[in-house]
C-alpha positions in Angstrom: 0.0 0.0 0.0 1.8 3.0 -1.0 1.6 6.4 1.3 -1.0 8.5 0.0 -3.7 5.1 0.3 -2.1 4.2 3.2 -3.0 8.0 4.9 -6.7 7.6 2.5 -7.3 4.3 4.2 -7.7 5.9 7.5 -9.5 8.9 6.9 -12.1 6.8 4.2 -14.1 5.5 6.9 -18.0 5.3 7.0 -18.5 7.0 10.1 -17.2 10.0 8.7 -18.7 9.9 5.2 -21.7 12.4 4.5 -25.0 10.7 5.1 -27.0 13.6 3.3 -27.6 13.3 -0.3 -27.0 17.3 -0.8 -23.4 16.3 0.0 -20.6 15.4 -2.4 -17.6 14.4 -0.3 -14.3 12.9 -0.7 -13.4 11.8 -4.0 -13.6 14.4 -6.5 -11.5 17.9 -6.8 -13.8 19.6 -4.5 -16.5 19.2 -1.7 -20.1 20.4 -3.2 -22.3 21.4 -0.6 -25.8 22.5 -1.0 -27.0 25.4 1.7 -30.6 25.5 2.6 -32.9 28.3 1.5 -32.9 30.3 4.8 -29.7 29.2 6.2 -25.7 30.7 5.8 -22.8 28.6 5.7 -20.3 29.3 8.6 -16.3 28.7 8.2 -14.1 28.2 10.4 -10.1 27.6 10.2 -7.8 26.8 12.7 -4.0 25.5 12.4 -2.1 23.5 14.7 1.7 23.3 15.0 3.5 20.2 16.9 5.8 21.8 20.2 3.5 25.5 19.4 0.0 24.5 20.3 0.5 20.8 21.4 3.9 18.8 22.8 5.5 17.1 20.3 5.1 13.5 21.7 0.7 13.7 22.2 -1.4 11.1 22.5 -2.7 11.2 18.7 -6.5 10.3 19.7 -6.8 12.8 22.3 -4.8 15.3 19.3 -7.5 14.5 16.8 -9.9 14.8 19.5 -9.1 17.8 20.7 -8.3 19.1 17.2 -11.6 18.9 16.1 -13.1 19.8 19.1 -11.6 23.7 19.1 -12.7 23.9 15.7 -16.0 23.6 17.0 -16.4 25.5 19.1 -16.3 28.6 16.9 -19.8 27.3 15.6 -20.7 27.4 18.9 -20.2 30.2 19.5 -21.7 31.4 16.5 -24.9 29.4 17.2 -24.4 27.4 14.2 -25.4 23.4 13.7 -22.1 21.6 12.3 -22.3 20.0 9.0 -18.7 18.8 7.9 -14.9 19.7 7.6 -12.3 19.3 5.6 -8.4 18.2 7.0 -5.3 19.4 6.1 -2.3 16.9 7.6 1.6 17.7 7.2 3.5 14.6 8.8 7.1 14.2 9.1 6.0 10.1 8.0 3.3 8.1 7.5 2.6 6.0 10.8 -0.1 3.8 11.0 -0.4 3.0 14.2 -0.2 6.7 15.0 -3.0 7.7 11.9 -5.2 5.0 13.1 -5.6 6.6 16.9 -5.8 10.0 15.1 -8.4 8.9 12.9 -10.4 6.8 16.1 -10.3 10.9 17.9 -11.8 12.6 15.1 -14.3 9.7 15.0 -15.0 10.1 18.7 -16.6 13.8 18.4 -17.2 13.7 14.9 -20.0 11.2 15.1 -21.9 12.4 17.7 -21.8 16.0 16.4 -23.2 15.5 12.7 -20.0 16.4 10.9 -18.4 14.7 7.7 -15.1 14.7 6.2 -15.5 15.9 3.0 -12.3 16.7 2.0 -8.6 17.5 2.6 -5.0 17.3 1.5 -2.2 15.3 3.3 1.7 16.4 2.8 5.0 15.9 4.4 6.3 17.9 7.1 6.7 18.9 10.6 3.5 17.5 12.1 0.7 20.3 11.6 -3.0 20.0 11.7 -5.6 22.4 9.9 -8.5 21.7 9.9 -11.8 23.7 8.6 -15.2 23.4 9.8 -18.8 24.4 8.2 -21.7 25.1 9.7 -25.3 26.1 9.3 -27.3 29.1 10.9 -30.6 30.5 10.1 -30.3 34.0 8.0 -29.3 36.9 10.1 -28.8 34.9 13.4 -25.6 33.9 13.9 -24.5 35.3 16.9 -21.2 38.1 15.9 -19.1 40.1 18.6 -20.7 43.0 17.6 -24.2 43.5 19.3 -23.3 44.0 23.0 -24.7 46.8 24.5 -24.3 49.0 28.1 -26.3 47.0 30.7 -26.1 43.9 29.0 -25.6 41.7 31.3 -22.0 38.9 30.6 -21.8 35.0 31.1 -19.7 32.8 30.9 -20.2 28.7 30.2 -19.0 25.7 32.9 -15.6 26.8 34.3 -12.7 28.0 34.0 -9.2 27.9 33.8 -9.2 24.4 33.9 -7.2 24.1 30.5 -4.5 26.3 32.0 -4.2 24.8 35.4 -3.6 21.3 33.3 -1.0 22.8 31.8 2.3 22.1 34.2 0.9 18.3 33.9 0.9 18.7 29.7 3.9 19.4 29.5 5.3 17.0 31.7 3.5 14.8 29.2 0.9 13.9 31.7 -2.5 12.0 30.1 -5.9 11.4 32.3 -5.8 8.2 31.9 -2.6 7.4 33.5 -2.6 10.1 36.3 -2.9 9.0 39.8 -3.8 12.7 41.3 -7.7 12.7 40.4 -8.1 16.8 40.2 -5.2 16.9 38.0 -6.6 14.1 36.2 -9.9 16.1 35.5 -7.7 19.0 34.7 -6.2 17.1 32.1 -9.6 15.9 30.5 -10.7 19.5 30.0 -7.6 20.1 28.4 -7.2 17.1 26.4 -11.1 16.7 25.5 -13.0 20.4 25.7 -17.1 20.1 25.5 -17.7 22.4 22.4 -21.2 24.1 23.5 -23.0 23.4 20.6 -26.2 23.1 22.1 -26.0 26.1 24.2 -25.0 28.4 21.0 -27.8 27.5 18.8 -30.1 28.6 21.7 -28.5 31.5 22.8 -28.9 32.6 18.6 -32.6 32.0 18.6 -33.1 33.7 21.9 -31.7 36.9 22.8 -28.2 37.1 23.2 -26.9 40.0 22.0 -23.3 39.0 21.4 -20.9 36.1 21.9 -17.8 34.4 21.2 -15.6 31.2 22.3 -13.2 31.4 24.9 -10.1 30.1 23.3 -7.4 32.6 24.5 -8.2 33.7 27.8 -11.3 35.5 29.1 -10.2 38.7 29.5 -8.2 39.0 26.0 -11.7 37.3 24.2 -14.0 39.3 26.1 -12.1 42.3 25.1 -13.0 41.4 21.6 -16.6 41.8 22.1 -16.2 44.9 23.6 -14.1 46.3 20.8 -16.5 45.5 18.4 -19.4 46.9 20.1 -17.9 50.0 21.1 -18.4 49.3 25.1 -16.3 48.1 28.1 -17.2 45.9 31.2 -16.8 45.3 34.9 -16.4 42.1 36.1 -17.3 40.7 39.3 -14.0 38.3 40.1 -15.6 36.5 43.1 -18.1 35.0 40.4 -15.9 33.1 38.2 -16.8 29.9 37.6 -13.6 27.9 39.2 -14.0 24.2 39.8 -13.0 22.5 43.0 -10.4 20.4 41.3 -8.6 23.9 40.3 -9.0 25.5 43.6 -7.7 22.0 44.7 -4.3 21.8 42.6 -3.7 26.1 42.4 -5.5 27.7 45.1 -7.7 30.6 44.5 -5.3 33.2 43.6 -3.5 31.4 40.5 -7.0 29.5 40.0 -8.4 32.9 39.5 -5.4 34.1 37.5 -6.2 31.0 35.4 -9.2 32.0 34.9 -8.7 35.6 33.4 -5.9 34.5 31.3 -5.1 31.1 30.9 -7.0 30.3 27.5 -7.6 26.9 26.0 -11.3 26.7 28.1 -13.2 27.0 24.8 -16.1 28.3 26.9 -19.0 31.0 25.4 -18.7 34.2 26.8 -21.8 36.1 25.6 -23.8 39.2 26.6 -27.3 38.8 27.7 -30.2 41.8 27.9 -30.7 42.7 31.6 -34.3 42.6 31.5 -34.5 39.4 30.2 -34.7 35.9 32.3 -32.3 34.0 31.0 -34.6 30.5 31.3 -32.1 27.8 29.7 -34.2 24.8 28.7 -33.3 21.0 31.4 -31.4 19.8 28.7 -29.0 22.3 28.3 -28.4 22.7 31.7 -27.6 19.4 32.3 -25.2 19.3 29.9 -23.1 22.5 31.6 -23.7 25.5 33.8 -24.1 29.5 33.0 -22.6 32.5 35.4 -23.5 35.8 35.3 -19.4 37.6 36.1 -20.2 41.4 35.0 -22.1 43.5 33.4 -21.4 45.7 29.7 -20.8 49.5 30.2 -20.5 52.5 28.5 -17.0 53.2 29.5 -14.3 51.5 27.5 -11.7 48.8 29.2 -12.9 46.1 31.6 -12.7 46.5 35.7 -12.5 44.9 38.7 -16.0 45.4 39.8 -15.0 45.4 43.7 -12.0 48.0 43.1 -12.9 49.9 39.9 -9.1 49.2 38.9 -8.5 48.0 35.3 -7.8 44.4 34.5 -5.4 43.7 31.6 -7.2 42.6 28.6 -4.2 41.0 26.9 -4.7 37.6 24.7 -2.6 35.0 24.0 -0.8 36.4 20.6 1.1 33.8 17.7 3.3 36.2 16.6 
């Protein structure tokens, strides 16, 4: 079997083959995708490097896992419903063993959130992942960055800092399944296997929410994105983040805090909801993760400690 249908046997599997007959997938020069009357397509792109984004000796199922997973979570936090992606794979040589547990990750989340591989190049390289993801939203719904206004009040999905807090035990090359210490264990699961809110997005789209977006780069530097693009600032009450005991357990509440603000890597929704609106989340959301009102959107630009009125830094994590 020579490389390129050795990499094609792995990725040619049924469960992620399109099962919609408005779908042409892998096969041909490109994808063709039909987009229902009322609906808009939603892209999203994200690259990967090996010893930038991820150690360089990962698990590869938790990799494609987790891969896929970020990806996402921008529909999410767009309110879309996924529909399929496309991969882009550079590796330094073709593995089997390796391309077979990479495969079984994207399998994992791919099933049981709708999406098909339609489509993709493979290439030699250091090992770097893109991957592209489409979605579907109803015309004019999608949730942007761009519609928070003062008063509005801000939320935040499950909790965080989690991803961060993991971090010490990621680079030591640490995996949940073979860590003894059960809070850093569960640290390492968020890290490794991030819940995109899916769910939680599309109803947040269809309901009121004035503005939202993923929290991939730390709270503070994504919430300061909304507020840029609406033209508003925020105070934030810090004795309301979301922190879970396994944090608090391994960093204490100062660095779980700081974790919090900063860390990145939660993939969370941070969104903006009217103040004079109950925000009634249906059972089945709510089982699935919590909400926290942290602050409120004012008029004044920058975001501040709500206890203090002193400025918090709003810096995100930068690639270059």
């Amino acid at each position: 079997m020579g490389e390129f249908e050795l990499i094609r046997h792995f990725f040619d599997r049924p469960e992620l083959q399109p099962s919609r007959s408005d779908v042409l997938g892998i096969g041909d020069d490109c994808a063709l995708l039909s987009v229902p009357q009322g609906r808009q397509l939603a892209q999203s792109l994200d690259t990967l490097v090996s010893g930038v984004h991820f150690p360089e000796q990962c698990d590869p199922f938790l990799l494609g896992y987790r891969a896929l997973a970020t990806n996402i979570s921008d529909l999410a936090a767009m309110g879309a419903e996924p529909h399929s992606f496309t991969l882009g794979l550079t590796l330094p040589e073709s593995d089997s063993d390796w391309l077979q547990a990479f495969s079984d990750g994207l399998v994992a989340l791919a099933q049981p959130s709708g999406l098909a591989l339609i489509g993709g190049d493979t290439t030699r390289g250091p090992l770097t992942i893109s991957i592209q993801v489409q979605g579907l939203v109803p015309t004019g719904q999608a949730l942007l960055r761009s519609g928070a206004s003062a008063g509005d009040l801000v939320y935040v999905s499950g909790s965080l800092g989690d991803a961060a807090g993991a971090l010490p035990a990621v680079l030591e090359g640490l995996y949940p399944h073979r860590c003894d210490d059960d809070s850093v264990s569960y640290l390492l699961e968020r890290y490794y296997k991030p819940s995109p809110r899916v769910k939680l997005g599309q109803w947040l789209a269809t309901h009121g929410a004035t503005a939202a977006l993923d929290i991939s780069d730390g709270l503070l530097g994504d919430l300061g994105h909304i507020l840029k693009a609406s033209g508003v600032g925020a105070e934030l009450n810090l004795e309301q983040l979301p922190l879970s005991p396994q944090l608090l357990s391994v960093a204490g509440l100062s660095k779980a805090q700081g974790y919090a603000l900063g860390g990145g890597d939660d993939y969370e929704l941070c969104f903006t909801w009217p103040a004079e609106k109950t925000l009634a989340l249906p059972e089945e959301i709510r089982a699935e993760c919590s909400v926290t009102c942290i602050g409120r959107i004012m008029d004044t630009a920058g975001i501040y400690d709500a206890s203090t009125g002193l400025p918090l830094s709003a810096a995100a994590y930068r690639h270059f």
